[in-house]
C-alpha positions in Angstrom: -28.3 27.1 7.1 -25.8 26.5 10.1 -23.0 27.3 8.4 -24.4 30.2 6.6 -25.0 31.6 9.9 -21.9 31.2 11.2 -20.0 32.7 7.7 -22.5 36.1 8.5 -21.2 36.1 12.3 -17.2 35.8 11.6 -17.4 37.7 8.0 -16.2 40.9 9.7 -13.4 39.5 11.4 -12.2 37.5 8.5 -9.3 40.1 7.4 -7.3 40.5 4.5 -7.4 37.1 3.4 -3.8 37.5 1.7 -2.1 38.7 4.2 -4.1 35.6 6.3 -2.4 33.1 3.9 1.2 34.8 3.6 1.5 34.7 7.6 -0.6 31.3 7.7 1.9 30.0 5.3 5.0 31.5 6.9 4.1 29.6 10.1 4.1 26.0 8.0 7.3 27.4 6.6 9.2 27.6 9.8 8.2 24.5 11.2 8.9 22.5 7.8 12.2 24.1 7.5 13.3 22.9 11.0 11.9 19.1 10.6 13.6 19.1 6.9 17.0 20.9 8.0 17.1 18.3 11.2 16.6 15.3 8.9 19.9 16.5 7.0 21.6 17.5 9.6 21.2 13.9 12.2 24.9 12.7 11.2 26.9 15.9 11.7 24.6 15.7 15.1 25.6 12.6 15.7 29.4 13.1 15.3 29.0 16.0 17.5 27.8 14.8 20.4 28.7 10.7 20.1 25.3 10.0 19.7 23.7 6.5 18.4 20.8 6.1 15.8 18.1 5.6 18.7 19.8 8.7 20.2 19.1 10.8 16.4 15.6 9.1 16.6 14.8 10.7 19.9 15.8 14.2 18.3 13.5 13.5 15.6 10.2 12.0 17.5 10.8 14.8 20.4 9.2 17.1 18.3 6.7 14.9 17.1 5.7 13.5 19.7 5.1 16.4 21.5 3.2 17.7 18.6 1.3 14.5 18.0 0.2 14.7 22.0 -0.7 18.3 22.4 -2.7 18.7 18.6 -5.7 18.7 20.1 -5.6 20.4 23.1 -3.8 22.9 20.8 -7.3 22.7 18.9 -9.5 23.3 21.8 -7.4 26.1 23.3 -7.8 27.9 20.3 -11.4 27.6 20.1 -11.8 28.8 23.7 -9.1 31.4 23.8 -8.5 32.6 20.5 -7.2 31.0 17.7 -4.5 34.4 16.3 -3.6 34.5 20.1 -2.5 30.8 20.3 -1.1 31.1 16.7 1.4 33.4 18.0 2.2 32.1 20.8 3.2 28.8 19.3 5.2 30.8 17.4 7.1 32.2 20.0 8.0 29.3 21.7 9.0 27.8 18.5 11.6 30.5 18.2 12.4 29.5 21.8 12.7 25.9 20.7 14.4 26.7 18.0 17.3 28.9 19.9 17.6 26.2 22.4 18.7 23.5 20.2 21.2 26.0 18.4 22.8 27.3 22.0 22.8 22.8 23.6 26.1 21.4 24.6 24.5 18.2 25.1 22.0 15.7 23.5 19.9 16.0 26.7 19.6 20.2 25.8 18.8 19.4 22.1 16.4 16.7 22.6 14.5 19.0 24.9 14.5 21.7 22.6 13.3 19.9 20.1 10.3 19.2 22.3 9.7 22.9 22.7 10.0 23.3 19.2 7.1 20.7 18.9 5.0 22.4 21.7 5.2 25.7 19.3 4.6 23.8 16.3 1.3 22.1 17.8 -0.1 25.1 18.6 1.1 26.6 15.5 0.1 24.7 12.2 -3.5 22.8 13.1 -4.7 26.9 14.4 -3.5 27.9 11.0 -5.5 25.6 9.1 -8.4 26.7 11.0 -8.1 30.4 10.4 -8.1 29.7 6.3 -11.3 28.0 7.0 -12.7 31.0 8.3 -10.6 33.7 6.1 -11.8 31.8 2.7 -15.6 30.5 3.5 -16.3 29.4 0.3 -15.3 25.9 -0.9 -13.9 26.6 -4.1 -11.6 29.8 -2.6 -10.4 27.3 0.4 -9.4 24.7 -1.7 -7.1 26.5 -3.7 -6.1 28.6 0.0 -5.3 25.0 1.2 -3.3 24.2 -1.9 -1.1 27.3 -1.9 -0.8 26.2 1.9 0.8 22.8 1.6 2.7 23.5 -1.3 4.9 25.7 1.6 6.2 21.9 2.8 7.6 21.6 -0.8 8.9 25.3 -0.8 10.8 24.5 2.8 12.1 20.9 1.2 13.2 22.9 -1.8 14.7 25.9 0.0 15.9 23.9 3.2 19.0 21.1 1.6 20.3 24.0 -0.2 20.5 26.4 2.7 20.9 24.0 5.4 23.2 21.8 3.5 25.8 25.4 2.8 25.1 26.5 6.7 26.2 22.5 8.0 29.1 22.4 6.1 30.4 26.3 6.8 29.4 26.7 10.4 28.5 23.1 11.7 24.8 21.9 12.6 24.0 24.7 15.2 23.2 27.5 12.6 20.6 25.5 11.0 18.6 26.1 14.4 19.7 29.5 14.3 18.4 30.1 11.2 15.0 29.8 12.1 14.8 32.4 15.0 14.7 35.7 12.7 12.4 33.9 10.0 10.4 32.7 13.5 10.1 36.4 14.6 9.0 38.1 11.5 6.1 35.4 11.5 5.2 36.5 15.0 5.4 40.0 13.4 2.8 39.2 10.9 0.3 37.3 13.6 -0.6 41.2 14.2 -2.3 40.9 10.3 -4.7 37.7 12.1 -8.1 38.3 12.6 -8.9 37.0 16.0 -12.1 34.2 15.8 -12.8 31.8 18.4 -15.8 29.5 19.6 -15.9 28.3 22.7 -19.4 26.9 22.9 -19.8 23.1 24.2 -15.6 23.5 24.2 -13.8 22.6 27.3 -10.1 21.8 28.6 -10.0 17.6 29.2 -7.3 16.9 31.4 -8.1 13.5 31.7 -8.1 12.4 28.0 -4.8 14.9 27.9 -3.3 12.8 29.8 -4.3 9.5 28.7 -3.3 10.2 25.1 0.2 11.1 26.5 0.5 8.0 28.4 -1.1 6.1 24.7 1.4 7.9 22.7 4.8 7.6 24.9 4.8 4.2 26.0 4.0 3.7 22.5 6.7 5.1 20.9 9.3 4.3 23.5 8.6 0.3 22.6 9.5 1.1 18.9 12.5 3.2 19.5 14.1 1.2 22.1 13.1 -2.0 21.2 16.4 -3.2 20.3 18.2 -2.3 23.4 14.8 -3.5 25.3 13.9 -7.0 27.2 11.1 -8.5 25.7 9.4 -8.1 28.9 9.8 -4.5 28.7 8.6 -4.3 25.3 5.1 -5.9 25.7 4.6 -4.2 29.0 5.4 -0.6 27.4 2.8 -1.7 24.4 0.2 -3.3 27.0 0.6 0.5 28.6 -0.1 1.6 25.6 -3.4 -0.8 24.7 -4.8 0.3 28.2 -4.1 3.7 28.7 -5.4 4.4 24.7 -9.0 1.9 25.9 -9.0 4.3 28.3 -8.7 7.2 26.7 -11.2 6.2 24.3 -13.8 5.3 27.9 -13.4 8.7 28.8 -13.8 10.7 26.1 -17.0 9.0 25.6 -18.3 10.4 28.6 -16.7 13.7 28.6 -19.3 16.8 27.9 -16.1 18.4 26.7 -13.9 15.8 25.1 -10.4 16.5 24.0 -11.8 14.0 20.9 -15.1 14.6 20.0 -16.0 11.1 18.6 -19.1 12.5 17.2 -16.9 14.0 14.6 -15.6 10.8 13.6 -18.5 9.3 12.3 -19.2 12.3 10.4 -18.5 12.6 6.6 -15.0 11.1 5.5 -12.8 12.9 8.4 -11.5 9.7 9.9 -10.5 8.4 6.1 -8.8 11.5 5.9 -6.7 11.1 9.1 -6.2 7.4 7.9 -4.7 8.3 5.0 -2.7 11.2 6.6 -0.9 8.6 8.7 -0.2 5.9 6.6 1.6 8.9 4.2 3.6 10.0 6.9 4.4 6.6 8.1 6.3 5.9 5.4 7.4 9.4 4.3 9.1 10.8 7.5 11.3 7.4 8.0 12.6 7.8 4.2 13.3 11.5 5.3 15.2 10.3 8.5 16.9 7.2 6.5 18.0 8.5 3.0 20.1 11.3 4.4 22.0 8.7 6.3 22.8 7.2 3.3 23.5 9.6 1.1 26.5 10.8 3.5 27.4 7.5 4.9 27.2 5.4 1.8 27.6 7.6 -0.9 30.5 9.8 1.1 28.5 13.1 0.3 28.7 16.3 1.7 25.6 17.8 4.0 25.2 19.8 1.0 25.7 17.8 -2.1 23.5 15.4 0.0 20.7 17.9 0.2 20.9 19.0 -3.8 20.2 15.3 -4.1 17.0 15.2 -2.2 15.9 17.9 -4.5 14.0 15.8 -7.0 11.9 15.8 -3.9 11.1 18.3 -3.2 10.9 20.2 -6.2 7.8 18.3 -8.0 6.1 18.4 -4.3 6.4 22.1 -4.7 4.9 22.2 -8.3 2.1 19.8 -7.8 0.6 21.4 -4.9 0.3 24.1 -6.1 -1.9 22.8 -8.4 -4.0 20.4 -6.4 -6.6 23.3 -5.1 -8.1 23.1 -8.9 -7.5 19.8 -9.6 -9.9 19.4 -6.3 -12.3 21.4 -7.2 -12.5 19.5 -11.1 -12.0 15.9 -10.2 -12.9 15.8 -6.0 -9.9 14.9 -3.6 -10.6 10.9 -3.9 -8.6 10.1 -7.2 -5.7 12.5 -6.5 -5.0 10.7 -3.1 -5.2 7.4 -5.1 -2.6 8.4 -7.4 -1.2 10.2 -4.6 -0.5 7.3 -1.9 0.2 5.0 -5.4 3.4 6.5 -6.8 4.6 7.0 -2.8 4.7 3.4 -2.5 6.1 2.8 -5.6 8.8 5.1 -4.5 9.0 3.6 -1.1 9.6 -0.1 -3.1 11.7 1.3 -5.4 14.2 2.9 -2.9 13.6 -1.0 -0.9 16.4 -1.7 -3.4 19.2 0.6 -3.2 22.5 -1.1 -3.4 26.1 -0.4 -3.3 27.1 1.5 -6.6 23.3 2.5 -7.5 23.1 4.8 -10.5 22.5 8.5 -8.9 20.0 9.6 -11.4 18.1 6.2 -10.6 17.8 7.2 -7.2 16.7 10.8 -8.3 13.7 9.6 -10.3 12.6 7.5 -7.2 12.3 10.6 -4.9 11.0 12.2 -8.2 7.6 10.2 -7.7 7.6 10.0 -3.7 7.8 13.9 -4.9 4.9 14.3 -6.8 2.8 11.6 -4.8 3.0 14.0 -2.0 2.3 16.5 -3.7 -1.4 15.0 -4.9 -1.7 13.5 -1.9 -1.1 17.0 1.0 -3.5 19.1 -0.5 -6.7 17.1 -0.9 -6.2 15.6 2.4 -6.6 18.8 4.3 -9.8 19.5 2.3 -11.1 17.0 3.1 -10.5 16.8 6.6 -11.7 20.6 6.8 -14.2 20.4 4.9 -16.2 17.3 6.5 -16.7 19.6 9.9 -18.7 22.7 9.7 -16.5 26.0 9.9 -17.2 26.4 13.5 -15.8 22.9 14.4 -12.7 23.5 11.8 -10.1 23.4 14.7 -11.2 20.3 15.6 -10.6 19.0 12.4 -7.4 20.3 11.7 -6.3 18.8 14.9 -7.4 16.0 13.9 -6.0 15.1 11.1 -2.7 16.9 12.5 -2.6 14.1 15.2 -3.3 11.6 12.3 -0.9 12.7 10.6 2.1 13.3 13.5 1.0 9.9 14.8 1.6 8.2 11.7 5.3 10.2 11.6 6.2 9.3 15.1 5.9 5.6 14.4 7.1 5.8 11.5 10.7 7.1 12.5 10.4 4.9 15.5 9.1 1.5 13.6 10.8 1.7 10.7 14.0 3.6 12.0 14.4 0.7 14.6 13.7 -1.9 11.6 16.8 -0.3 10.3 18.9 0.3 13.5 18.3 -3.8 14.4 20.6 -4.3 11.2 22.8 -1.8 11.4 24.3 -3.0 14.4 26.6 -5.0 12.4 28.5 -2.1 10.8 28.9 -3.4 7.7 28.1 -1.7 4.0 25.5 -5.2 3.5 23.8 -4.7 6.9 23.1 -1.2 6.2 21.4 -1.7 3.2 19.4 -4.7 4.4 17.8 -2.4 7.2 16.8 0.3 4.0 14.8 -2.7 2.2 13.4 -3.6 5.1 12.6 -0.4 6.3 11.3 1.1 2.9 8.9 -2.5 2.0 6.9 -1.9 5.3 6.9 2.0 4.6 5.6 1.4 0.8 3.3 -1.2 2.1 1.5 1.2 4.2 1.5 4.1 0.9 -0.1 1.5 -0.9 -2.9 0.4 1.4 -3.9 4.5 1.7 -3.7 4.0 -2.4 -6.2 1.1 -2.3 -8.7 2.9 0.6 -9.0 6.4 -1.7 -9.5 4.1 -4.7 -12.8 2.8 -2.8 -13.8 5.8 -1.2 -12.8 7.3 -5.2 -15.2 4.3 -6.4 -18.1 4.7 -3.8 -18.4 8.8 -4.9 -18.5 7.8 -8.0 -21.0 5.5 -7.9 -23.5 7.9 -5.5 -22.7 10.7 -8.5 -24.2 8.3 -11.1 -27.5 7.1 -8.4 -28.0 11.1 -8.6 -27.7 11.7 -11.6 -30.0 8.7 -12.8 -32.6 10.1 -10.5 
């Protein structure tokens, strides 16, 4: 009855729910295009400007981490001040961002664009999750919206090695930042199409938790990247930092009356097994896409642009699968596709654990075939159900949510597992290098397949209410 009421009150400032997916979808397009063409890009970078693999991590995790910190506020913002208005705004300072990196003479310049860049994209993305909820009420419609959304991070991986890969080698790693700006302002363009919903009841900034998850997420990530160059000492203190100022986090938003994490949402429905598995498939997904284009043009002696076409078996099936997932959703629920999902990621993951000098090339094609189309099952039903465990009203909160989840799980990810990789690759030979992949890529499939085994059980517990019901 709730939600009904709400639908009635937002209905006439729903708009054209097209044109509310094109320029939803055009936002995600941007910000996948950058994060791809960067992944591609990290050793002309590092040629460039002399820089180290912690350096190229940095100009990974600066955007997300940023984005990973400011998600929710991002939520909350857009629930008290508009959610188009923040929308657009994260897009224009993702074109900032973006023009920042393209014009920096030094690694200091890029890795602070980059951070703008994830500012914009925080504001960006989780808002434009939440305005599908409210331009397609009606479950069946916003699965299939949702689907047609994620399926643009396959269309940027498919369109983004190809591009990027002929801008790199032509006119070096600065135009692939440039790119974005024009594509950035005709999305700022189309924000004008956004209806303008908000709901600020019981919602409140929290400074205090703001900064506490800052504080949780820094000192966090600092201890994985730097850890090799890092005393011991430093290390626990920086994860102790991290313990406390999270417990404390936690303390206060318990007591908040306008929490920056509600924590009455995660008890409700299967939200927090949705940002669970969100993380564990970004864990392991965004380290692969830091770590295979390094080997690609170190090991196999690619070009940036053969090294993209490579990645294409990708990105390719990602694009045709989720398209697809909104129905398959709607016929089989979201449980068994994130089963299968999470599964052939970290049979991917273990697959590319083994990668060896003189590896067949179309071997290594199939492996990022399945990491491919496990993503692909696995995007799509995630966001559903992560939207669709909170009432409309509350749907910021959840896309911000499971955003966080999901950014969390790619900050450590790069960091963890790109520092596995760094702490053997300071030997500089062909051996070392691919003893930091295995390594690397086992803890990354490792984490796929736990998310595999908890949507089997969640899979399994559904299926077993559906039968109690029915037997009544």
């Amino acid at each position: 009855m709730t939600l009904n009421l709400i639908d009635a009150a937002v209905a006439p400032r729903r708009g054209n729910p097209r044109l509310v997916l094109f320029t939803t979808c055009l936002g995600v397009l941007i910000a996948q295009l950058d994060t791809s063409v960067v992944n591609l890009a990290l050793k002309p970078i590092g040629a460039d400007l002399h820089l180290g693999v912690s350096t190229l991590q940095w100009v990974v995790d600066a955007y997300n981490l940023v984005y990973a910190c400011l998600l929710l506020t991002a939520g909350t913002v857009g629930d008290l001040y508009g959610r188009r208005l923040v929308f657009a705004s994260g897009v224009a300072l993702f074109t900032i961002g973006s023009l920042a990196c393209g014009l920096a003479p030094s690694e200091a310049l890029l890795i602070a664009g980059r951070a703008v860049s994830g500012l914009g994209a925080a504001l960006m993305l989780p808002i434009s999750l939440a305005i599908l909820a409210v331009a397609y009420p009606e479950a069946k419609a916003r699965a299939q919206a949702i689907g047609v959304w994620a399926s643009c991070y396959g269309l940027a991986l498919a369109i983004s090695p190809t591009i990027g890969g002929l801008l790199v080698d032509a006119f070096g790693w600065r135009s692939i930042f440039l790119l974005i700006v024009p594509v950035s302002l005709l999305a700022l363009g189309m924000t004008t199409f956004l209806p303008e919903t908000k709901d600020p009841r019981g919602r409140s900034l929290d400074l205090p938790g703001q900064v506490l998850a800052i504080a949780a997420l820094v000192t966090l990530t600092l201890a994985a990247i730097e850890a090799p160059d890092l005393s011991p000492h430093m290390i626990w203190f920086c994860a102790g930092a991290s313990v406390l100022a999270a417990a404390l986090f936690i303390a206060v938003e318990a007591r908040s009356k306008g929490a920056l994490l509600p924590l009455d949402c995660l008890r409700t429905g299967s939200l927090p097994v949705a940002m669970a598995l969100a993380a564990l498939m970004t864990f392991g997904m965004y380290a692969m896409l830091f770590l295979m284009p390094l080997y690609l043009q170190e090991q196999r002696g690619d070009s940036v642009f053969a090294a993209g076409l490579e990645l294409l078996p990708l990105s390719l099936p990602y694009v045709l699968v989720s398209r697809r997932t909104g129905v398959w959703t709607a016929r089989f629920g979201p449980f068994p596709l994130m089963t299968a999902g999470m599964g052939l990621m970290g049979a991917g993951l273990y697959c590319l654990a083994f990668l060896a000098p003189g590896r067949s090339l179309l071997t290594v094609e199939a492996e990022l075939m399945l990491l491919g189309i496990g993503l692909g099952l696995n995007t799509g039903p995630v966001n559903h159900v992560a939207v669709s465990s909170l009432p409309a009203a509350r749907s910021g909160i959840a896309s911000g949510l499971l955003n966080t989840a999901r950014m969390l799980g790619a900050t450590l990810g790069v960091g963890v597992l790109g520092a596995l990789f760094a702490a053997h690759v300071r030997q500089a030979s062909p051996e070392s290098f691919f003893a930091g992949l295995r390594v690397a890529f086992l803890v990354g499939g490792s984490g796929e397949l736990l998310g595999s085994a908890i949507a089997f059980a969640c899979a399994r517990r559904a299926a077993l209410a559906s039968r109690r019901f029915t037997a009544r």
